[in-house]
Structures are given as C-alpha cells and as structure tokens.
C-alpha positions in Angstrom: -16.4 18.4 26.1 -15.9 17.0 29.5 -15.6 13.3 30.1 -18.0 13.3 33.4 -20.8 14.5 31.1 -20.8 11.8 28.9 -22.8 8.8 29.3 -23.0 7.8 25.3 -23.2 8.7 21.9 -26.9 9.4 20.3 -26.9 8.5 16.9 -29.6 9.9 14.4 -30.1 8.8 10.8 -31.7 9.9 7.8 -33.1 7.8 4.6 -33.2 4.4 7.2 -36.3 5.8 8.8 -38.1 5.9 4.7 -37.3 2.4 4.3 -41.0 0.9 5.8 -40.9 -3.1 6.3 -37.1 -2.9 5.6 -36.2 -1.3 8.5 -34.9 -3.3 10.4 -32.1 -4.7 8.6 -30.7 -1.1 7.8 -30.6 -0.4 11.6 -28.8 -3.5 12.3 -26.3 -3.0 9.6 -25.7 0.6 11.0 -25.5 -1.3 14.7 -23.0 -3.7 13.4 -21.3 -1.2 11.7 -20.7 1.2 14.6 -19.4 -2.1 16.7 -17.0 -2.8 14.0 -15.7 0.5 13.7 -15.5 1.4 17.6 -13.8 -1.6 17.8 -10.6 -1.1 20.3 -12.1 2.3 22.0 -14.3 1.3 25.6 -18.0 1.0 24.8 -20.9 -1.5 26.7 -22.9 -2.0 24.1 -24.9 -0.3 20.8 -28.4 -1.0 20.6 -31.6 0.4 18.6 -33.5 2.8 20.8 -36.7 4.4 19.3 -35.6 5.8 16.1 -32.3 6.2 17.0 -29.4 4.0 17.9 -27.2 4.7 21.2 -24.0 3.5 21.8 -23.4 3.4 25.9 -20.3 4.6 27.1 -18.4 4.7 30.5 -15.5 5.8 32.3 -14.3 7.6 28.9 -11.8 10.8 29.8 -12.7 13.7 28.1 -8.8 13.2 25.9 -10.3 10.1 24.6 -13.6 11.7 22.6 -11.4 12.6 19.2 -10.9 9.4 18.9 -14.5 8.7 18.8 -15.5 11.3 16.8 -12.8 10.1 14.5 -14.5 6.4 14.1 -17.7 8.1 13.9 -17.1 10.3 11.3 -16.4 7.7 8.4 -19.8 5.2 9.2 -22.2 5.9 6.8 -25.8 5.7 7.7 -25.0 8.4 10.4 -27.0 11.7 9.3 -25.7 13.2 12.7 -24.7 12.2 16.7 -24.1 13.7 19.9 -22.1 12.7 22.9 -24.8 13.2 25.9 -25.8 12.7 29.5 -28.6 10.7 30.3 -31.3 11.0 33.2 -34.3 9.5 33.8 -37.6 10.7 33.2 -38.8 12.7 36.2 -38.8 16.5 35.7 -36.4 17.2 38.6 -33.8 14.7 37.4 -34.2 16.7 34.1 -33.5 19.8 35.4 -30.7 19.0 37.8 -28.9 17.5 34.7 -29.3 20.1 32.5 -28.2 22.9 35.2 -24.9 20.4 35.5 -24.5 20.7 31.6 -24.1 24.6 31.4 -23.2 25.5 35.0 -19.7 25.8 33.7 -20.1 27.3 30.3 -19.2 30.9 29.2 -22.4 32.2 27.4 -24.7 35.1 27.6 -28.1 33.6 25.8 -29.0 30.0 25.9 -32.6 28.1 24.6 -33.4 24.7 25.5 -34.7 22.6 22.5 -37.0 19.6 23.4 -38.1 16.7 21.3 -40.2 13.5 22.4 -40.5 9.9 21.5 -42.8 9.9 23.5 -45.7 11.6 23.3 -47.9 10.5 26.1 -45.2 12.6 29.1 -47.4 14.5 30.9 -45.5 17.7 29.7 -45.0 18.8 25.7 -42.0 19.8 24.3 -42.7 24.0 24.2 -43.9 23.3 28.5 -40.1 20.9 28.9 -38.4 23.7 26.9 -40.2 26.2 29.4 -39.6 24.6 32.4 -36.0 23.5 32.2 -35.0 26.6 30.7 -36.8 28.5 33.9 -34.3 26.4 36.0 -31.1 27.5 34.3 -31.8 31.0 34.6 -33.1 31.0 37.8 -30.0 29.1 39.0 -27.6 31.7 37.2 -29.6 34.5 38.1 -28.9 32.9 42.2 -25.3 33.2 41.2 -25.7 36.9 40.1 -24.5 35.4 36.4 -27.7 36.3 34.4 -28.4 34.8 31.2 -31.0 35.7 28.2 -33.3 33.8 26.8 -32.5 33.8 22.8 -34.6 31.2 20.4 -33.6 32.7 17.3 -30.0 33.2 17.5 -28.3 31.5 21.1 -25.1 31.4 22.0 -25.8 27.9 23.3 -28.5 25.5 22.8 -28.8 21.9 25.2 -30.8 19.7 23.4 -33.2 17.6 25.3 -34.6 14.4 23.8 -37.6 12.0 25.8 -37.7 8.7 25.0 -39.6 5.6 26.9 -36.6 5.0 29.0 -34.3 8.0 29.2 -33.6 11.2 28.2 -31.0 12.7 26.4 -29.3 15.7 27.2 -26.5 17.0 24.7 -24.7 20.6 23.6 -23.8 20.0 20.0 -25.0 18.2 17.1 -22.4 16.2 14.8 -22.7 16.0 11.2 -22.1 12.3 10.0 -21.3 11.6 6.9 -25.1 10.6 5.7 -25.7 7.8 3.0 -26.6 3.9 3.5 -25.1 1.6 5.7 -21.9 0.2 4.2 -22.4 -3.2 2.7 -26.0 -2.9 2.3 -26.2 -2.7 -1.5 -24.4 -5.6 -2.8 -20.4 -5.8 -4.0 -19.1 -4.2 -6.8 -15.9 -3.7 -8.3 -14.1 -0.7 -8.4 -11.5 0.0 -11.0 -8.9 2.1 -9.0 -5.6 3.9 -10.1 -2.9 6.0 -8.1 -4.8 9.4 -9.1 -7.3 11.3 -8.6 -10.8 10.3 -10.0 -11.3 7.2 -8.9 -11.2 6.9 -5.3 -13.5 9.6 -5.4 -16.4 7.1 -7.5 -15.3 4.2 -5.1 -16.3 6.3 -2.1 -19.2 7.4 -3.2 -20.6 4.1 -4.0 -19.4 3.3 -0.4 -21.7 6.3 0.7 -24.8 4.4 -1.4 -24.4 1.1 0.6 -22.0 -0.8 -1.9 -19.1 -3.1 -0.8 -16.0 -2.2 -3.0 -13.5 -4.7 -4.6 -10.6 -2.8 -6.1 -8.9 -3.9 -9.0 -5.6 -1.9 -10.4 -3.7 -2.4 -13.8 -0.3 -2.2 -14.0 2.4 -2.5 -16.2 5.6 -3.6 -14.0 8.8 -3.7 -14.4 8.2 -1.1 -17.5 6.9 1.1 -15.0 8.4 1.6 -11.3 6.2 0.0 -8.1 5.2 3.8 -7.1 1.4 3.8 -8.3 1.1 0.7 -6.4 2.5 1.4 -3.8 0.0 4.6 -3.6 -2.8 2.5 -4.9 -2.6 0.5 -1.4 -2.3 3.9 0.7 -5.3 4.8 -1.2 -7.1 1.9 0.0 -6.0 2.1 3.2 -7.9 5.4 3.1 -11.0 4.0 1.7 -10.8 0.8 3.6 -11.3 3.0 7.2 -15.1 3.9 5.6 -16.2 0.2 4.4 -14.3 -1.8 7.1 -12.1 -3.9 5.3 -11.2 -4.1 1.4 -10.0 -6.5 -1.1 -7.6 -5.2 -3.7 -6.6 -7.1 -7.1 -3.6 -6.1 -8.6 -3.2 -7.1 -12.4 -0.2 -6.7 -14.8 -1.0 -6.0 -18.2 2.6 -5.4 -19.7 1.8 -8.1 -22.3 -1.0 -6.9 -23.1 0.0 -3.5 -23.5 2.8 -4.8 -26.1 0.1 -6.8 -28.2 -1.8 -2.9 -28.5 1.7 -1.3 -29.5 2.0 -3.7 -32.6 -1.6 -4.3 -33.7 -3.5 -1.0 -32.9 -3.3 2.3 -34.1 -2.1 5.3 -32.1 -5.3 7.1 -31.6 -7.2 4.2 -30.3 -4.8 2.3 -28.1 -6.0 4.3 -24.9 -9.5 3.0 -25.8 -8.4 -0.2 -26.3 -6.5 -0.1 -23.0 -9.5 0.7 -21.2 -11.4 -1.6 -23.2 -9.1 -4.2 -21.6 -9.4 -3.2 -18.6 -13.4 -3.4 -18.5 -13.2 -7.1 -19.9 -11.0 -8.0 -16.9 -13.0 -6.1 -14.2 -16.2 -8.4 -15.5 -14.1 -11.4 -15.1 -12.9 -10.0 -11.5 -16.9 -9.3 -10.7 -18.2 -12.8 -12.2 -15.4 -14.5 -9.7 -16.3 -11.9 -6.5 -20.2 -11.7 -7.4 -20.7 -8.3 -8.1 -22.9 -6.4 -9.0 -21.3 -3.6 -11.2 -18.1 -1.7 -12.0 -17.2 1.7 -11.3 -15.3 4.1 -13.0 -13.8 7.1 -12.3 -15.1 8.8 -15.9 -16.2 12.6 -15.6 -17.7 13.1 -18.8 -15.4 15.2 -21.6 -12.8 15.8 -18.6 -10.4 13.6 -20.6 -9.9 12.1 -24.4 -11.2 8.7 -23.5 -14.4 9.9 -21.5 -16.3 11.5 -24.6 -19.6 10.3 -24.9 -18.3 8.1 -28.0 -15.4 6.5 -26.1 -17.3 5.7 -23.1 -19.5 3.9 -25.3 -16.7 2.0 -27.1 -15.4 1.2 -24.2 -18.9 -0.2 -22.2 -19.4 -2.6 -25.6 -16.6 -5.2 -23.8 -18.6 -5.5 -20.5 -20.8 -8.3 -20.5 -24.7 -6.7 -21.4 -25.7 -7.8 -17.7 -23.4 -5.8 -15.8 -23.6 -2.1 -15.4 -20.6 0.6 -15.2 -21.6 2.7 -12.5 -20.1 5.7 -13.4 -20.5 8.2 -9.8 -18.2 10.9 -11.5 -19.7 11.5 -14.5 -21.8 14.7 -14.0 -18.8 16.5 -11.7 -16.4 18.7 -13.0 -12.2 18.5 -11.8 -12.6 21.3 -8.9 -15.7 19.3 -7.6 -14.0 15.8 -7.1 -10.5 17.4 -5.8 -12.8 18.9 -3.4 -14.2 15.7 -2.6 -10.7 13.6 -2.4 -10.0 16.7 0.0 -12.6 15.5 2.3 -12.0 11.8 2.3 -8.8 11.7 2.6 -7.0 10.6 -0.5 -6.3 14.1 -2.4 -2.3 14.3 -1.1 -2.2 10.2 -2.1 -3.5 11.0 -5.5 -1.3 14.0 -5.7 2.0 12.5 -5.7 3.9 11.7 -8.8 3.6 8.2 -10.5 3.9 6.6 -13.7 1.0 5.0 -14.3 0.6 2.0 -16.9 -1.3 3.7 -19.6 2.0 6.6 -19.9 3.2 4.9 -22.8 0.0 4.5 -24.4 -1.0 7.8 -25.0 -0.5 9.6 -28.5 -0.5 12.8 -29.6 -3.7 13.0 -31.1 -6.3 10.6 -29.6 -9.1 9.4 -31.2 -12.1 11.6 -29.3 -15.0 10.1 -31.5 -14.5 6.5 -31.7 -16.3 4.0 -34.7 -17.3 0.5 -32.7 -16.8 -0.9 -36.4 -13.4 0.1 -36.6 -12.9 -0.8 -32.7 -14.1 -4.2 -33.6 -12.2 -4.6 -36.8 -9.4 -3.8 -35.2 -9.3 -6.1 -32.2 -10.0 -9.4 -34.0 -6.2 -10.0 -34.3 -5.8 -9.0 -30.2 -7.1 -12.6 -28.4 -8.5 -10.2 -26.5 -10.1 -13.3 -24.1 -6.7 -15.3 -24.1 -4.3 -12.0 -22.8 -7.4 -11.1 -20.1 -7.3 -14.7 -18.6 -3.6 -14.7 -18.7 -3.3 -11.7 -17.1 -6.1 -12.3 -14.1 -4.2 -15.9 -14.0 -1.0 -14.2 -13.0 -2.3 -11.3 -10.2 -1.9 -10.5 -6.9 -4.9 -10.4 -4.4 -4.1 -8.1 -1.0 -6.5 -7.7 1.7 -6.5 -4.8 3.7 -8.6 -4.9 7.1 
C-alpha cells in the first residue's frame, strides 16, 4: 500500500458493540490499548468515532506500514482494520478519492462496497455504490483501460464507509485478532512452564480480557537455568499481546526432596502439581486475582485424567477457580495455536524441566483423594509453600 493514500487506520470491533450500558469502558480500554501499543510509531491521536475507533496518521512512508500492521495485529478487541484515505462528505470529493485509490492498480473487475453511519446522506449505500463506481469506469474507460463491473467475485473491492464527519475509503480489510480488550476481565495467574501447553491457556485468557501473572517452578541447581531462561522468552512473546507482564519464579528443590522420601512413586507428579496449585493461590491472594490457569488438555497426559485433575483442584482454596482454557483441545490443535502466537519454536527447544525427576514408570492415572490426603499429612505442605514463595524471584517484563 502506498504511504500518500493513507490518512489512518479504521478499526472495527466485534462483541464491544453487544455490551449495552458498558460500552463505553470497553472502547476506551481498546483506545488506550492501541496508544500503548503504537507507542514509538508517528500517530496524532486515537479516538472513538461512531462505532468504530480511528487512529489518525500522517506523514507515514509506505516502508513504515509492517510495522503497524505488526502492533495491530496482537491488540485484542480488534475484529478487523484498514489503513484508508479520508474525504469529506460531498459526492465529488468522494469520487475524486476513490478514482485516486485505483487509478494505479492492475485489475480487470472492481465493485465498490458502501456502508453508512449515517443514514440521513441524501444518497443510500446501493445509489453511493452506483455512482462512485460509474466514476471509476468512466475514468478508465477515458484512458482506453476498461474495467468490469463484478459484485460477486472482483478482483478488487474499495470499501467506502459514511460517517457524520468523514468518509472512509480503504482496499483491504485486516483480520485482528478478535476477543476482549486486554485487561478488562480482572488478573489472574497463569502457571507457566518452558513447553508447550501453557502459553497457549495464558494467551487465550489474554484473548478473554484477563491480565496474566506468570508463575514458574523450578528446581535449580538440580536442574540447569535453560527452562528459565525460555520461560522469560516465552513471556516476552506473550507480554507483546497484554502490554506488559509480571513473572514469579519459584524454586521448589526442597520441596521436591520432601516428595522423594515421603510419597510414593505413582503419586509424586500429583503431588507436585498439587504443590504447585497451593503456591499459585498464595501468588493470586498477594496479586488479587481472580483465578489460575492451567495448561491441562484433558487425558493428553497421566496427571490430566479426570481423577487427577480433581486431586489436584482439592489444594486450591474453594473460592478460586482453575481456569483450565486447554482442556477440550487435542495436541495438533494447541501446536497449531503456539504456531500462531508466537511461542511454538520457544516451547520446542530442549529443557529439563523440574518435574524430570519426578516422574515414574507407572503413574498413578486414577488418583484416591483419601489416600492423597493420607499421604500428605507428614509433607508441611503450608510450611515448604511459604518457604518456597519467601525465597522467589519476581521479573517484570514491559
């Protein structure tokens, strides 16, 4: 797209406009948003414009429009935008723009696609669409460049949207990536390792409006610093869709030794992630959140049968939910997804994770909550978690 014909971006969102006396605050968290994330690229200003929200360029050189398409991409809220031209309201300003737009494109059908905000111009969209697409051809057919007429199947379409003010002229529609706002929902915290699953939950909560506190168990020195280490690339990744991130990280080593001597084989991965729940509640009571999230796809692993996932739910305090955004997907389905975002060839490298020592042969698929419970009175399960959160690190990634 060329730089001259580019006056702004048009954004267009989806659920926002079912949200009745709520409004309002959506569209200014999607305004603030787009601010925040635009922030170091030239813009004037973003403001709420009749159902839609424009962001008012100038002077940007056609070189510099991946980089907005970049930003814009990862806000959520966005159902879809278009970098556009804008003229005022009088037919002839209409059609001189839109005869600009094309004058210099290689097509052989067009259509012209209308929409108004407002309804009381003195011409309806199907008599706009009419006469502006009159002009074009008229113009080409001057140049002895004919063009068809095609509404069914063009090789170009130039939107045209009326509103009080301006109109908007525009070539292509942009697919944002849909959802809530960011940060619109609440906090929660996500529990995050270096593989696969569970940026994939975190971002999809992201998608829903929720703020995301990460919170990663590890088990150094007995392992090396490489899931860390990936761990904070990983939130890198998911930090450029929310804005900015908080990340805990929290060493269970002692912990994991006081499993190894008082807990059988087949239940020490439950009881791993059992310990792991108890100190994401603590981390949530001290951040205010709302919820956990898990990376759990249910029967993909040992520890996500539908009895585990229950033994391991009992630790969380009976106010706080485990949001569990995975569950119903299947191993091709969130690859795919980790594709998309961003953090598939993070998750993809090799680390030893803190829970490689813990896992036996034969792990107990079906746990008992009695014998879970039996068997962690001797743990000071409360005493280890405090210990634990008492000695972690907190990064913040902006």
């Amino acid at each position: 797209m060329d730089g001259k014909f580019i006056d702004g971006i048009l954004v267009h969102y989806g659920e926002i406009a079912l949200k009745g006396k709520n409004r309002s605050f959506f569209e200014e968290k999607l305004v603030d948003n787009l601010r925040s994330s635009l922030e170091g690229l030239s813009f004037e200003k973003v403001k709420r414009l009749h159902g839609r929200i424009f962001v008012e360029l100038s002077c940007v050189p056609a070189s510099d429009i991946p980089n907005y398409r970049e930003r814009m991409d990862r806000v959520f809220g966005i159902a879809n935008y278009a970098f556009v031209k804008t003229c005022s309201r009088d037919l002839e300003s209409i059609k001189r723009t839109a005869w600009e737009m094309v004058e210099a494109e290689g097509f052989d059908s067009f259509k012209i696609e209308a929409r108004r905000a407002d309804k009381g111009f003195h011409l309806n969209s199907i008599e706009l669409n009419e006469r502006v697409g009159a002009e074009v051809q008229d113009r080409f057919n001057e140049r002895g460049d004919p063009k068809e007429v095609d509404l069914e199947g063009p090789d170009l379409t130039l939107f045209l949207e009326l509103t009080n003010e301006r109109v908007f002229l525009y070539k292509e529609k942009i697919n944002g990536p849909g959802g809530m706002p960011g940060s619109t929902a609440g906090k929660v915290v996500g529990l995050i390792s270096a593989g696969i699953d569970s940026p994939v939950a975190a971002w999809q909560m992201m998608k829903r409006g929720a703020k995301v506190i990460f919170a990663h168990f590890h088990s150094y020195p007995r392992t090396d610093r490489a899931s860390q280490d990936n761990v904070r690339e990983l939130v890198e990744v998911l930090s450029s869709w929310q804005g900015s991130s908080k990340l805990y990280l929290v060493n269970i080593r002692a912990i994991q030794r006081r499993i190894i001597i008082d807990v059988p084989k087949r239940l020490r991965i439950i009881f791993y992630r059992r310990i792991m729940l108890k100190a994401a509640d603590k981390i949530a009571e001290r951040e205010e959140a709302k919820g956990l999230v898990t990376g759990d796809s249910l029967a993909q692993v040992s520890s996500q049968t539908l009895e585990n996932l229950r033994a391991t739910n009992e630790t969380v305090s009976p106010s706080l939910p485990v949001y569990r955004p995975n569950i119903g997907m299947d191993k091709r389905e969130i690859e795919s997804r980790a594709r998309e975002i961003g953090t598939y060839e993070i998750s993809s490298r090799s680390s030893r994770d803190c829970c490689v020592y813990m896992r036996p042969e034969h792990p107990e698929t079906k746990a008992s909550l009695g014998e879970i419970r039996e068997a962690e009175k001797s743990l000071q399960v409360g005493e280890l978690t405090s210990e634990a959160l008492a000695d972690s690190a907190v990064e913040q990634f902006d």
